[in-house]
DRENDO-1510 file (C-alpha; in Angstrom, 1 decimal, always signed):
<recs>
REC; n; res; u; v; w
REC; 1; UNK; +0.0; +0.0; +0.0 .
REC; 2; UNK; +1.4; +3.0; -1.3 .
REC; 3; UNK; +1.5; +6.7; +1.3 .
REC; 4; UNK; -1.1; +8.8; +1.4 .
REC; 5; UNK; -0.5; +12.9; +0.6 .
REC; 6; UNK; -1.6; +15.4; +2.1 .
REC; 7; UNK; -1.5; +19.3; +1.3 .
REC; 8; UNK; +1.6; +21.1; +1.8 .
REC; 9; UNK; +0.5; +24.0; +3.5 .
REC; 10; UNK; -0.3; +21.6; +6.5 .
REC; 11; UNK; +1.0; +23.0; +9.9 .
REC; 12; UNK; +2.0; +20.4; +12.4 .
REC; 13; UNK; +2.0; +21.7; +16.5 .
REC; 14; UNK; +2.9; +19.3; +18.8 .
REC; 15; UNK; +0.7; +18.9; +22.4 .
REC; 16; UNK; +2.2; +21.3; +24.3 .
REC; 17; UNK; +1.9; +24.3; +21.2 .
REC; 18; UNK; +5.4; +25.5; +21.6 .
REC; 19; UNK; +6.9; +23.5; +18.5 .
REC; 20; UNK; +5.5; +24.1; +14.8 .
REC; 21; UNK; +6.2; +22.8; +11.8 .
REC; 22; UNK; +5.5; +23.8; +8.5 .
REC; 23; UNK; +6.6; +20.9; +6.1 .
REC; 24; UNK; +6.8; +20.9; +2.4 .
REC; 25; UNK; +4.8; +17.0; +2.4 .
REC; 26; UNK; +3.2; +14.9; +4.8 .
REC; 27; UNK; +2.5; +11.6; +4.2 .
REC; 28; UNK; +1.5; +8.4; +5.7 .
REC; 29; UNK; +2.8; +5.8; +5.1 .
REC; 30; UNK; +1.0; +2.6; +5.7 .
REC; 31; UNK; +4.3; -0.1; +5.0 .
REC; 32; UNK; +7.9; -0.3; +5.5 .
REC; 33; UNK; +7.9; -0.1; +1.5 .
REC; 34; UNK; +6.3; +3.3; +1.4 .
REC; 35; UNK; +8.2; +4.6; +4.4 .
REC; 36; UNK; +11.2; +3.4; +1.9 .
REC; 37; UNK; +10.1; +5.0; -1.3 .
REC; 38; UNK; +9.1; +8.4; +0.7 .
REC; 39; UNK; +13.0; +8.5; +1.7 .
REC; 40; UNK; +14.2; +7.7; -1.2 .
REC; 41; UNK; +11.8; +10.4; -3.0 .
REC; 42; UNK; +13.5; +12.8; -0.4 .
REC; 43; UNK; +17.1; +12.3; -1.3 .
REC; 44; UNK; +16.4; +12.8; -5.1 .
REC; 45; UNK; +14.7; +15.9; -4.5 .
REC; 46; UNK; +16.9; +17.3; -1.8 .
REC; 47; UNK; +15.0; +17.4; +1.2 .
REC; 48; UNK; +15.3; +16.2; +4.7 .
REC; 49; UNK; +13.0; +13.4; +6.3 .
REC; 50; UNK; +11.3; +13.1; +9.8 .
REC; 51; UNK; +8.6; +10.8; +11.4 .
REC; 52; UNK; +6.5; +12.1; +14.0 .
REC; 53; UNK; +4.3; +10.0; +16.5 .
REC; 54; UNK; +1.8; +11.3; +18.4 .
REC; 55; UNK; +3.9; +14.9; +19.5 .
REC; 56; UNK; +4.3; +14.2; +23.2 .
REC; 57; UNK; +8.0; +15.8; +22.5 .
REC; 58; UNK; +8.2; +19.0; +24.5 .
REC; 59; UNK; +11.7; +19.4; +22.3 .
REC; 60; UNK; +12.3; +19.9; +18.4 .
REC; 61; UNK; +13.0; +16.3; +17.9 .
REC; 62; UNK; +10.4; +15.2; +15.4 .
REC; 63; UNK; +9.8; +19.1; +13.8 .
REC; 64; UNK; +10.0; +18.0; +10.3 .
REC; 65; UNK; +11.3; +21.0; +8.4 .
REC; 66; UNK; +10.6; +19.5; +5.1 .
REC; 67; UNK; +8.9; +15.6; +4.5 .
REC; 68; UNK; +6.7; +14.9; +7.6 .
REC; 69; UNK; +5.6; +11.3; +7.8 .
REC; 70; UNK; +2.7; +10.2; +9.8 .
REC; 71; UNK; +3.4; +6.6; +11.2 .
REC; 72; UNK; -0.3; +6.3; +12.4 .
REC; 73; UNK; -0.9; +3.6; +9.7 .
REC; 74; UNK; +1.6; +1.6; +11.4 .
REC; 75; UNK; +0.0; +0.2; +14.2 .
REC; 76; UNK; -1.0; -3.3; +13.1 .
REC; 77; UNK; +0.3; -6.3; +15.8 .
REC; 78; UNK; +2.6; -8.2; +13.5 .
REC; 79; UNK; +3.2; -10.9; +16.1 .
REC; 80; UNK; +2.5; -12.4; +19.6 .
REC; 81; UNK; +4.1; -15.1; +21.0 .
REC; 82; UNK; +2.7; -15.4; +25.0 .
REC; 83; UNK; +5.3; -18.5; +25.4 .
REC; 84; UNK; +8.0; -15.7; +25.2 .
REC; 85; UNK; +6.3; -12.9; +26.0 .
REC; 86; UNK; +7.9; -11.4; +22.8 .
REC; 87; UNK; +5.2; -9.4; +20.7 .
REC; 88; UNK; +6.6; -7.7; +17.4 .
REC; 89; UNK; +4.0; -4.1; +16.7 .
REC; 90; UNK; +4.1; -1.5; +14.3 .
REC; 91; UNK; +6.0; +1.7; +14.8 .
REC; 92; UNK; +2.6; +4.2; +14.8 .
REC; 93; UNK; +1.3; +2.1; +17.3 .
REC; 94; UNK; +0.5; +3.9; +20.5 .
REC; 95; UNK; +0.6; +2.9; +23.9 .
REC; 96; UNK; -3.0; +3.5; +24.7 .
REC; 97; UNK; -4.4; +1.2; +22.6 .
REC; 98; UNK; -0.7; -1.6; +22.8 .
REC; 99; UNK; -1.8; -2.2; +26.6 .
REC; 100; UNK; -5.2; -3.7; +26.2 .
REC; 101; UNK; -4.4; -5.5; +23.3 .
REC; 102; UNK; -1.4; -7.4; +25.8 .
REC; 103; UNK; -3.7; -7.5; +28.2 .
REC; 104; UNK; -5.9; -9.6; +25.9 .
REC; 105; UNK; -3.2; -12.0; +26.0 .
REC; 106; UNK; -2.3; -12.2; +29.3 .
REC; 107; UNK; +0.7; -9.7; +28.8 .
REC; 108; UNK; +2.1; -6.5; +29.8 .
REC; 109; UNK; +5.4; -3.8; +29.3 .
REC; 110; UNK; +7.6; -4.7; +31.9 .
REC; 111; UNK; +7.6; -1.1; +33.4 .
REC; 112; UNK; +6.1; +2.4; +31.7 .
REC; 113; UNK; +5.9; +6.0; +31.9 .
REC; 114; UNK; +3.0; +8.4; +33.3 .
REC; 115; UNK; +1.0; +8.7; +30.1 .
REC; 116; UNK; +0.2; +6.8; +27.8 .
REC; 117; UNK; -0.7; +8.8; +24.4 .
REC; 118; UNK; +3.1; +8.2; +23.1 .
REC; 119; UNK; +3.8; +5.8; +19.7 .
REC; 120; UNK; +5.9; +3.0; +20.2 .
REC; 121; UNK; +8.9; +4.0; +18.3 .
REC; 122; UNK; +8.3; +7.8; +19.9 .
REC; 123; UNK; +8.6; +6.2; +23.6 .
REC; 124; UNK; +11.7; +5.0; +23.1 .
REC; 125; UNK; +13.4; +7.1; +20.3 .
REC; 126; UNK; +13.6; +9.5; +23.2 .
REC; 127; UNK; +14.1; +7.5; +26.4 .
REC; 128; UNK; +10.7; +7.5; +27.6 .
REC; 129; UNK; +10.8; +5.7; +30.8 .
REC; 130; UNK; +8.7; +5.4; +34.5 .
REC; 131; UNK; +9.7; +4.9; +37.6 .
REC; 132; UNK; +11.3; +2.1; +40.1 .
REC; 133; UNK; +14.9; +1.5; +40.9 .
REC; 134; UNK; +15.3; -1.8; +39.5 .
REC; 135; UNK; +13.4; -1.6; +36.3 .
REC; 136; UNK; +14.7; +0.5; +32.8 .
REC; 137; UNK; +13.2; +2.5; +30.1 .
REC; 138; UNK; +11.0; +1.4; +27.9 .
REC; 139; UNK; +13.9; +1.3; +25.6 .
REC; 140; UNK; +15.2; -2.0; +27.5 .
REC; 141; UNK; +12.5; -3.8; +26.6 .
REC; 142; UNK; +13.1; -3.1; +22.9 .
REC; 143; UNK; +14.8; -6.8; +21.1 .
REC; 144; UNK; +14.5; -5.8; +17.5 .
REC; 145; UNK; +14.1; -3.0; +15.6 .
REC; 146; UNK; +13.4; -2.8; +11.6 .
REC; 147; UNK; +14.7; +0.5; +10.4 .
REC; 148; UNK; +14.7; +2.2; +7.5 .
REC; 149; UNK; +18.1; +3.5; +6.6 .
REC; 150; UNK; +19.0; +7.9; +5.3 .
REC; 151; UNK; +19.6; +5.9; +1.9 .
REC; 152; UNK; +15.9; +4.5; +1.9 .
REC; 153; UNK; +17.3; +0.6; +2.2 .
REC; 154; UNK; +15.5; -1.3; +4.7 .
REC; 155; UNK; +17.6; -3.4; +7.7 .
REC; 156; UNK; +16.8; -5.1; +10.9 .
REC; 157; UNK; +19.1; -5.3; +14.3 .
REC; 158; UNK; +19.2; -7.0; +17.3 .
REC; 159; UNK; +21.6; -7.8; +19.4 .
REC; 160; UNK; +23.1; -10.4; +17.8 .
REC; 161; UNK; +22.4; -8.9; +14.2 .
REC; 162; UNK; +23.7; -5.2; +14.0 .
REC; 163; UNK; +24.4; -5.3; +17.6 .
REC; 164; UNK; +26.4; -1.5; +17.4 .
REC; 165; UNK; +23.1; -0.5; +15.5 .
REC; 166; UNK; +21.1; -2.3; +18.0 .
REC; 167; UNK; +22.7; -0.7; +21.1 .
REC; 168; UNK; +22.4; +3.1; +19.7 .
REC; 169; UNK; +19.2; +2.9; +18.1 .
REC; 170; UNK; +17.2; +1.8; +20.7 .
REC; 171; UNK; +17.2; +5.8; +22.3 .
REC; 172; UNK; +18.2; +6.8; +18.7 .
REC; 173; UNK; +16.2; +10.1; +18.9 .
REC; 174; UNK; +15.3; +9.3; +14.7 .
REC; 175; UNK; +18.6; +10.3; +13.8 .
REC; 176; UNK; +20.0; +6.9; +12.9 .
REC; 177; UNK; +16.5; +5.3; +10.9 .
REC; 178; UNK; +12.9; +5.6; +10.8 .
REC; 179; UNK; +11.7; +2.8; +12.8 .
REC; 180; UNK; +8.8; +1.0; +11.1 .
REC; 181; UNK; +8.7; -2.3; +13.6 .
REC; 182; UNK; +9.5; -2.9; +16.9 .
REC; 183; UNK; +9.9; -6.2; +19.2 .
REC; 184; UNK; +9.3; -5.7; +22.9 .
REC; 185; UNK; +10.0; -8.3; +25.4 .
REC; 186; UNK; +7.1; -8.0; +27.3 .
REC; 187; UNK; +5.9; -10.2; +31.1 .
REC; 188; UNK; +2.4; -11.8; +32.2 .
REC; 189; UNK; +0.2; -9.5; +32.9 .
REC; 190; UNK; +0.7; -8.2; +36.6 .
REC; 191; UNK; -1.5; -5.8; +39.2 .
REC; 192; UNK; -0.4; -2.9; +41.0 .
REC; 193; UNK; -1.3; -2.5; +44.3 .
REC; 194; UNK; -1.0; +1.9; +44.3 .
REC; 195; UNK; -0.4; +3.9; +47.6 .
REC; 196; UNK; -0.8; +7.6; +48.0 .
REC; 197; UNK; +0.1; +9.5; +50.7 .
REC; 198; UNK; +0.9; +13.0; +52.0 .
REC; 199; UNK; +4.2; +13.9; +53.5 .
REC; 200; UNK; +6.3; +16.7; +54.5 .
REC; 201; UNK; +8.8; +17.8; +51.8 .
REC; 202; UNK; +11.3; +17.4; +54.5 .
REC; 203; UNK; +10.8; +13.8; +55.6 .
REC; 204; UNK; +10.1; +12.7; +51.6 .
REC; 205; UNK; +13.7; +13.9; +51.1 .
REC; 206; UNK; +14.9; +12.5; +54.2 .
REC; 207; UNK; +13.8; +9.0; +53.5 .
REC; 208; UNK; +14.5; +8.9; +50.3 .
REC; 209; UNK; +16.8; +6.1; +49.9 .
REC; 210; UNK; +14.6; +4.0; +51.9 .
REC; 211; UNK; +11.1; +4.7; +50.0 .
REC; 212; UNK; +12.7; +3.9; +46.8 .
REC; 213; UNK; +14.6; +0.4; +48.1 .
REC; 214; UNK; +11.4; -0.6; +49.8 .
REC; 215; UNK; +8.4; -0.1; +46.7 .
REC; 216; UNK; +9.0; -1.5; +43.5 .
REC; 217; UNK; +7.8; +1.7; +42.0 .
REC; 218; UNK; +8.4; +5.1; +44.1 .
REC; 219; UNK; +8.0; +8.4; +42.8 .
REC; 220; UNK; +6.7; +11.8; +44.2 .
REC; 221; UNK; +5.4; +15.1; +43.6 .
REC; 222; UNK; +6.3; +18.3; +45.2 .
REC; 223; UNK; +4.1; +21.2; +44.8 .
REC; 224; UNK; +6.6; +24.6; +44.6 .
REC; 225; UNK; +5.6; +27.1; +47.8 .
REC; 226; UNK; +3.9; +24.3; +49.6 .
REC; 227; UNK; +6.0; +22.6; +52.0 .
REC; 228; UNK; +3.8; +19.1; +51.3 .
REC; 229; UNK; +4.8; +16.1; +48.7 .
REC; 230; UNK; +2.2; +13.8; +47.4 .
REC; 231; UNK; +4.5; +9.9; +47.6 .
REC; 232; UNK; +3.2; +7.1; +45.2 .
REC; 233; UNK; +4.4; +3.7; +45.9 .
REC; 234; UNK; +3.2; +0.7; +44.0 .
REC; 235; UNK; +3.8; -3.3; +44.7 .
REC; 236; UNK; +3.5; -5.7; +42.0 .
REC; 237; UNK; +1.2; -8.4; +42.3 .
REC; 238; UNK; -0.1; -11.6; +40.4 .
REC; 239; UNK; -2.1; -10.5; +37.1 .
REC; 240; UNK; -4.8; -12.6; +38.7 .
REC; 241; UNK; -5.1; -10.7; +42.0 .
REC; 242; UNK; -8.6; -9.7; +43.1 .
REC; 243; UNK; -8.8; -5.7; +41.6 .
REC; 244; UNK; -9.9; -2.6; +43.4 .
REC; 245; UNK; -9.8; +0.1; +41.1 .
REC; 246; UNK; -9.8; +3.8; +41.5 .
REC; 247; UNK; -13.3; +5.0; +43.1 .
REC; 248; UNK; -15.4; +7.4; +41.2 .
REC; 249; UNK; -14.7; +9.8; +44.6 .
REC; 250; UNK; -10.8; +9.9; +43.9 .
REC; 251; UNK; -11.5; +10.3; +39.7 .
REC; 252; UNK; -13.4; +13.5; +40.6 .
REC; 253; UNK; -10.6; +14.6; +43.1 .
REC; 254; UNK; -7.7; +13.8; +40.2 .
REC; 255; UNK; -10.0; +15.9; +38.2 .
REC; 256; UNK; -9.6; +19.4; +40.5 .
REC; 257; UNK; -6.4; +19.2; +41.0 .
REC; 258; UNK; -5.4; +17.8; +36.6 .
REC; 259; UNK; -8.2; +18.6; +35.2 .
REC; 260; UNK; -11.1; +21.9; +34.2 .
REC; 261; UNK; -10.7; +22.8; +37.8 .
REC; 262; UNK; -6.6; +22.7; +37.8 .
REC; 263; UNK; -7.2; +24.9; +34.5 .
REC; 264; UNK; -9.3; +27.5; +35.6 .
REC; 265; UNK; -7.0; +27.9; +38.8 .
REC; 266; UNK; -3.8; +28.7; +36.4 .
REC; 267; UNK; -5.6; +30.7; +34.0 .
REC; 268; UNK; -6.3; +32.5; +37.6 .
REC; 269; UNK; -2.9; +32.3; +38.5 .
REC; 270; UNK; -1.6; +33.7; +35.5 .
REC; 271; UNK; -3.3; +37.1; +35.5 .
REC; 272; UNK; -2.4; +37.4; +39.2 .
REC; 273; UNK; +0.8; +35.7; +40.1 .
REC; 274; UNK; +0.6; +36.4; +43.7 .
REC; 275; UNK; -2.3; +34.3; +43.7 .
REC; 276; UNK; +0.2; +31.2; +42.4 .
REC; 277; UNK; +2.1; +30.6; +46.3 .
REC; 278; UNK; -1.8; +30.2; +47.6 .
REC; 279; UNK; -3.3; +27.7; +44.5 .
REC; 280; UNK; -0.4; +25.6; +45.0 .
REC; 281; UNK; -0.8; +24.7; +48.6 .
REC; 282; UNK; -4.0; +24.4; +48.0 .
REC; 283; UNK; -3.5; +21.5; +45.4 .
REC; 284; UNK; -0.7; +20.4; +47.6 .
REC; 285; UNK; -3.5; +19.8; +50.2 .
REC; 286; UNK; -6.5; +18.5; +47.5 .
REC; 287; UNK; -3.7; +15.6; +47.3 .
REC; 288; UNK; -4.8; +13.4; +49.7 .
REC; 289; UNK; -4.2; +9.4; +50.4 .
REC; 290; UNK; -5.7; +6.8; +49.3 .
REC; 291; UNK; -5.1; +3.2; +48.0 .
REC; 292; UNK; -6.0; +0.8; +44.7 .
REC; 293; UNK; -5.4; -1.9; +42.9 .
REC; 294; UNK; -5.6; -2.7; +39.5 .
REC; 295; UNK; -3.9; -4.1; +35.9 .
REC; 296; UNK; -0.7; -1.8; +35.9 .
REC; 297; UNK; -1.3; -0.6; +32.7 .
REC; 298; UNK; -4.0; +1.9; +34.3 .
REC; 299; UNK; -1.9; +2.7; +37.3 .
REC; 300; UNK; +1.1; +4.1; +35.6 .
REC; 301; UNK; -0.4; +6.2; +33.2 .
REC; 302; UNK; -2.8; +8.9; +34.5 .
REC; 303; UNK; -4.7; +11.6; +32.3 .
REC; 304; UNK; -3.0; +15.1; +31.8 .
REC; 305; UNK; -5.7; +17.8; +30.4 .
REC; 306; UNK; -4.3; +20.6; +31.5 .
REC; 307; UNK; -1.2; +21.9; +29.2 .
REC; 308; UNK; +2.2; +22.6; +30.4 .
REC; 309; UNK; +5.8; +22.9; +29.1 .
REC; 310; UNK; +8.2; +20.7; +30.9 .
REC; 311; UNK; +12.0; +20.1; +31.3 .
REC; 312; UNK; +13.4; +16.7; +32.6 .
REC; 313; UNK; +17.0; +15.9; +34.2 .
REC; 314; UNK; +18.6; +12.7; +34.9 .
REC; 315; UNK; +21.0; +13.1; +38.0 .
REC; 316; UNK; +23.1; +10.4; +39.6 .
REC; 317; UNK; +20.4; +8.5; +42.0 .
REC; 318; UNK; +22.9; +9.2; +44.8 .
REC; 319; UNK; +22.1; +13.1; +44.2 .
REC; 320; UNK; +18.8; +13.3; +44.6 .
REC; 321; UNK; +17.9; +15.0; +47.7 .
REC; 322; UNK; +20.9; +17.2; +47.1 .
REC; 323; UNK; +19.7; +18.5; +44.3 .
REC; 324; UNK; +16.0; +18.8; +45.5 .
REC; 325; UNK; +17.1; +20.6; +48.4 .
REC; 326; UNK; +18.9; +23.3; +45.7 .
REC; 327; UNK; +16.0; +23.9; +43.6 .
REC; 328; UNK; +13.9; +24.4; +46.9 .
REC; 329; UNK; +16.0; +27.1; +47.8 .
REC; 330; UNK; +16.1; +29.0; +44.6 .
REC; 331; UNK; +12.0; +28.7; +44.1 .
REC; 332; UNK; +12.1; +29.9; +48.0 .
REC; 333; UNK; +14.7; +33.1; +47.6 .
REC; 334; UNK; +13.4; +34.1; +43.8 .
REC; 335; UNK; +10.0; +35.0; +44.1 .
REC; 336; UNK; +9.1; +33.0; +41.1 .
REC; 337; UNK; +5.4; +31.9; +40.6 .
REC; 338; UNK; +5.3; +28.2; +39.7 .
REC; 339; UNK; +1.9; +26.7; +39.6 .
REC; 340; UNK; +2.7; +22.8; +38.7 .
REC; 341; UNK; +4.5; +20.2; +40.9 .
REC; 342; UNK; +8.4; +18.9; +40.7 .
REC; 343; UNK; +7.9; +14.9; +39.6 .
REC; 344; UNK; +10.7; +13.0; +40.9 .
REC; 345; UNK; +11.4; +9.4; +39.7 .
REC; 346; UNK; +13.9; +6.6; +40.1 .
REC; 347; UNK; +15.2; +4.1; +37.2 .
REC; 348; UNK; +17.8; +1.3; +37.0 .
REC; 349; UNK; +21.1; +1.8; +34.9 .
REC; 350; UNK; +21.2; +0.5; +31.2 .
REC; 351; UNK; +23.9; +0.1; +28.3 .
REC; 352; UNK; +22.1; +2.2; +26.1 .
REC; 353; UNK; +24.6; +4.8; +24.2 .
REC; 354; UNK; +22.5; +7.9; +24.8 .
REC; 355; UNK; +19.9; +6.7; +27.1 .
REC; 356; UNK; +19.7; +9.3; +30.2 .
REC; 357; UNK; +20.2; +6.2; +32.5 .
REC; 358; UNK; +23.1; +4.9; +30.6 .
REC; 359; UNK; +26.0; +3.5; +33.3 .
REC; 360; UNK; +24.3; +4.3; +36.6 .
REC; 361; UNK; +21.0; +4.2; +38.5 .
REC; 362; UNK; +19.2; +7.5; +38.2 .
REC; 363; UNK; +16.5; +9.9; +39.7 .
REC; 364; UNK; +14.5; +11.9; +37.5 .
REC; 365; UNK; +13.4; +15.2; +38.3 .
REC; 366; UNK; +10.9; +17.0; +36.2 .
REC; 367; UNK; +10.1; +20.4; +36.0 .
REC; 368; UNK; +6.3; +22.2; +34.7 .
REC; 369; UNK; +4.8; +25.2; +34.0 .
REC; 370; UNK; +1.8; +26.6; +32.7 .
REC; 371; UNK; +1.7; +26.9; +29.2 .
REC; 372; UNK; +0.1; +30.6; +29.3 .
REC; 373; UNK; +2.7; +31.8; +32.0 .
REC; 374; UNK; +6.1; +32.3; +31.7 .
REC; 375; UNK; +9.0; +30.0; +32.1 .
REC; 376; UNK; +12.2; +30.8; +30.6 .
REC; 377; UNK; +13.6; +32.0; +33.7 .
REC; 378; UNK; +12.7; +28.8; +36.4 .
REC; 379; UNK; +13.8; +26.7; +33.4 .
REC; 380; UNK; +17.3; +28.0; +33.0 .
REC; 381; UNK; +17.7; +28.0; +36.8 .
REC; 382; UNK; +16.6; +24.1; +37.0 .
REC; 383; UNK; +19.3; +23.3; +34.0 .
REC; 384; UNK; +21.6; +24.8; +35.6 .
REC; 385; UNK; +21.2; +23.6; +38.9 .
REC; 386; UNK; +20.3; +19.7; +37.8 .
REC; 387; UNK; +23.4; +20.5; +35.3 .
REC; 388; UNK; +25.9; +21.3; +38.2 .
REC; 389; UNK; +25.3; +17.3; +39.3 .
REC; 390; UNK; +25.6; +15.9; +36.0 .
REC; 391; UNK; +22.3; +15.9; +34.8 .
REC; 392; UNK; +21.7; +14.5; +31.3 .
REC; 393; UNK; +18.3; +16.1; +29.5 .
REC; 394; UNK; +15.7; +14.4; +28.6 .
REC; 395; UNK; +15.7; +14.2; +24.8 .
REC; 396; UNK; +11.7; +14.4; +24.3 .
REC; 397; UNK; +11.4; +17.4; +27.4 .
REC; 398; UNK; +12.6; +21.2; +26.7 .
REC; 399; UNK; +16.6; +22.2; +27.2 .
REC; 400; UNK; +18.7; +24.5; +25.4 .
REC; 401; UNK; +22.3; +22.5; +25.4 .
REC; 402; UNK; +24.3; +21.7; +22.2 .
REC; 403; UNK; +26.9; +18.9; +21.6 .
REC; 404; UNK; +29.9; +20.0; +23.5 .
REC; 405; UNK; +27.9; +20.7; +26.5 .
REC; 406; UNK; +26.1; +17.2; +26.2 .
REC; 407; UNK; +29.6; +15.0; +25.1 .
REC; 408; UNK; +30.7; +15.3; +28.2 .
REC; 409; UNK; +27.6; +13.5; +30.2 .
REC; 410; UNK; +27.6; +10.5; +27.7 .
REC; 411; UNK; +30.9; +7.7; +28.0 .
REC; 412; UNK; +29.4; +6.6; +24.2 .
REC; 413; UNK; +28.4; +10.0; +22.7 .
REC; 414; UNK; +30.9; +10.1; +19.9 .
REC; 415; UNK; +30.5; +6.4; +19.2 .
REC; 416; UNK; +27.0; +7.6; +18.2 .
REC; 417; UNK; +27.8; +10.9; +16.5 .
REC; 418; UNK; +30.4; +8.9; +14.5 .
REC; 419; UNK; +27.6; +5.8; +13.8 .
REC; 420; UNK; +25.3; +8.4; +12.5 .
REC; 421; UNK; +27.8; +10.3; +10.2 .
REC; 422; UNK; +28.4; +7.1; +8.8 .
REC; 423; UNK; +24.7; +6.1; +7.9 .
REC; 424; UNK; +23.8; +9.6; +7.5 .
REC; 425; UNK; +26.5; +11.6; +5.8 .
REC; 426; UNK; +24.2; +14.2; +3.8 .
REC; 427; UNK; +21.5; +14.8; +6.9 .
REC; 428; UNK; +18.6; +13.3; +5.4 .
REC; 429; UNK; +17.4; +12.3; +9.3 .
REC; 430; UNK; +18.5; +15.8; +10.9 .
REC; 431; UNK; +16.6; +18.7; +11.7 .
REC; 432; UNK; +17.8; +21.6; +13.9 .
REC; 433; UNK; +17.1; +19.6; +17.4 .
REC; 434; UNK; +19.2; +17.3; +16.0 .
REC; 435; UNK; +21.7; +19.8; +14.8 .
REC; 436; UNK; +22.3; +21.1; +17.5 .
REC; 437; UNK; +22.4; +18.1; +20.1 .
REC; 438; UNK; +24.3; +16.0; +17.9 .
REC; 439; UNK; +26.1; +18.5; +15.8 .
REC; 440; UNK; +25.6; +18.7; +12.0 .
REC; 441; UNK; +26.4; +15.7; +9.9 .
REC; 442; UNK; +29.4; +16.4; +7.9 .
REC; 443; UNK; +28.3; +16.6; +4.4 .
REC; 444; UNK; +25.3; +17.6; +5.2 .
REC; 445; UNK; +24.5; +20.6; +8.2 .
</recs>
């Protein structure tokens, strides 16, 4: 089946609103062939090539300056093998509607991220991952990838065929091949037993070593100006476990405090930002405890209606309450009006080339705002601060560094730059994201 076309005054926005793209084609291709023949129709005519998922990416990675293609056709389950647990899906395909369909049979991702509403190949391409110390990205679950090359020929690696591919593409951030198929490693389907509760910033940070060694899955949210953390702690348990999902109560409460109600208060906040220190303790407080169970898949991801821009640092785990401690203190002395929460994860280390966890276990710290209010200046003091200890961007979340700053933070960094020069000489995969992250290919800039 051959891609469809659509008009090339089409502008593309991703969720968030603050990337745009204005490409000369969009298509959508519905086969590895036509994701091949689109490439190859690109290099003829001189222009450069990028898929886009869903546009989760807070960053430039998938702004397609010239030949956007659509990977939504590509969500057809190729192959599912439950003796194995591996199950072989279509780039496009997106989480929401991967989860069920392993539930169906009797499977689930090892570990996820907070949302669900990423692609596949857009989860990992950027080193989407959740949270729980001894558990990776959803990039470690990946054990094949089919990839189509800058020169439109088609190849597969694993990690026994390709393995240097293998190991680089699997965070390969599109600049290496469009993925058109994936392989996951997935596990029988399990339950999470969830755990809310308030707790003093203080104590949070002072027991942080301990909450994350003693829940499979920790992470917690600290409401700027409020001196109150909302800690989540979840324990796997059998997929067959009696369930006791969410109540209707606690839906409504996650509504006020993520949802038309958590809206109206910023729009509020943002015409008076003295008003911002009071909403804020007040959705500190609307956090209260409470406890669940169900399939994992709807524990991990929760429903995020209200907009935001967001940054993301991986520091060394050891770090954490260091550098938490740092950003409290600048929030504190700067007067600075910040109406959504610090999310702080944990993740095991990997051997991923330019995964954010690569070589050491890791905490996460995320930083929000409001997408009506401003944020350059909390933003710069967060990258700078999480920077000081390390801290490797997210490549999906908003930060201003270029190559020599990032080099530095990654032991394979060049092995990558130097794997992409070779398969992508001319830039065919690069746009200005990757431009400046990576540096310019050498034929090609």
């Amino acid at each position: 089946m051959s891609s469809s076309e659509h008009a090339t005054d089409a502008v593309w926005r991703n969720w968030a609103g603050n990337e745009v793209a204005r490409p000369r084609r969009v298509l959508r291709p519905a086969s590895t062939e036509s994701v091949a023949a689109a490439v190859k129709d690109a290099v003829r005519d001189g222009l450069r090539v990028k898929a886009v998922g869903s546009g989760h990416s807070f960053s430039g990675v998938a702004v397609a300056p010239d030949v956007q293609l659509r990977l939504d056709l590509l969500d057809a389950v190729d192959a599912v093998d439950p003796e194995t647990g591996l199950v072989t899906v279509g780039a496009g395909m997106p989480l929401w509607k991967l989860n069920p369909l392993l539930a169906s049979h009797g499977l689930a991702l090892e570990n996820m991220g907070d949302i669900d509403r990423q692609t596949v190949s857009g989860a990992i391409s950027t080193g989407t991952h959740g949270s729980g110390v001894r558990f990776g990205g959803i990039a470690t679950q990946v054990r094949a990838l089919e990839l189509v090359l800058a020169d439109g020929s088609v190849t597969v690696c694993s990690p026994t065929e390709r393995p240097e591919l293998f190991a680089a593409a699997r965070v390969g951030l599109g600049a290496l091949g469009i993925i058109t198929r994936v392989t996951l490693q997935t596990v029988p389907l399990y339950a999470l037993h969830a755990r809310d509760a308030s707790m003093p910033v203080a104590e949070t940070l002072g027991r942080i070593d301990e909450l994350v060694e003693e829940n499979d899955h920790f992470e917690f949210f600290w409401f700027p100006h409020s001196e109150t953390t909302l800690t989540r702690r979840f324990r796997r348990l059998p997929g067959d476990t009696p369930l006791s999902p969410i109540g209707a109560f606690s839906r409504r409460l996650d509504e006020a405090v993520s949802g038309p109600g958590f809206e109206a208060l910023n729009r509020l906040g943002t015409r008076v930002p003295r008003l911002v220190p009071p909403i804020t303790r007040f959705a500190a407080r609307a956090m209260s405890s409470r406890s669940w169970t169900d399939h994992a898949y709807r524990v991990f991801a929760s429903v995020r209606d209200v907009r935001f821009h967001e940054g993301e640092f991986a520091v060394p785990r050891a770090h954490a309450a260091e550098a938490l401690r740092e950003l409290r203190t600048w929030v504190d002395t700067h007067g600075e009006p910040v109406s959504f929460p610090l999310e702080v994860r944990f993740t095991a280390a990997d051997d991923i080339w330019l995964s954010t966890a690569q070589g050491r276990e890791s905490c996460y710290i995320a930083f929000h705002q409001y997408h009506r209010m401003p944020y350059r200046r909390y933003f710069d003091a967060c990258q700078k601060i999480l920077g000081s200890y390390g801290g490797r961007p997210h490549w999906g979340k908003m930060h201003d560094l270029g190559a020599d700053e990032l080099r530095p933070r990654y032991e394979r960094f060049d092995d990558f730059v130097a794997l992409r020069d070779s398969l992508d000489p001319t830039g065919v995969l690069s746009n200005p994201y990757l431009d400046r992250v990576l540096g310019a290919p050498p034929a090609g800039g």
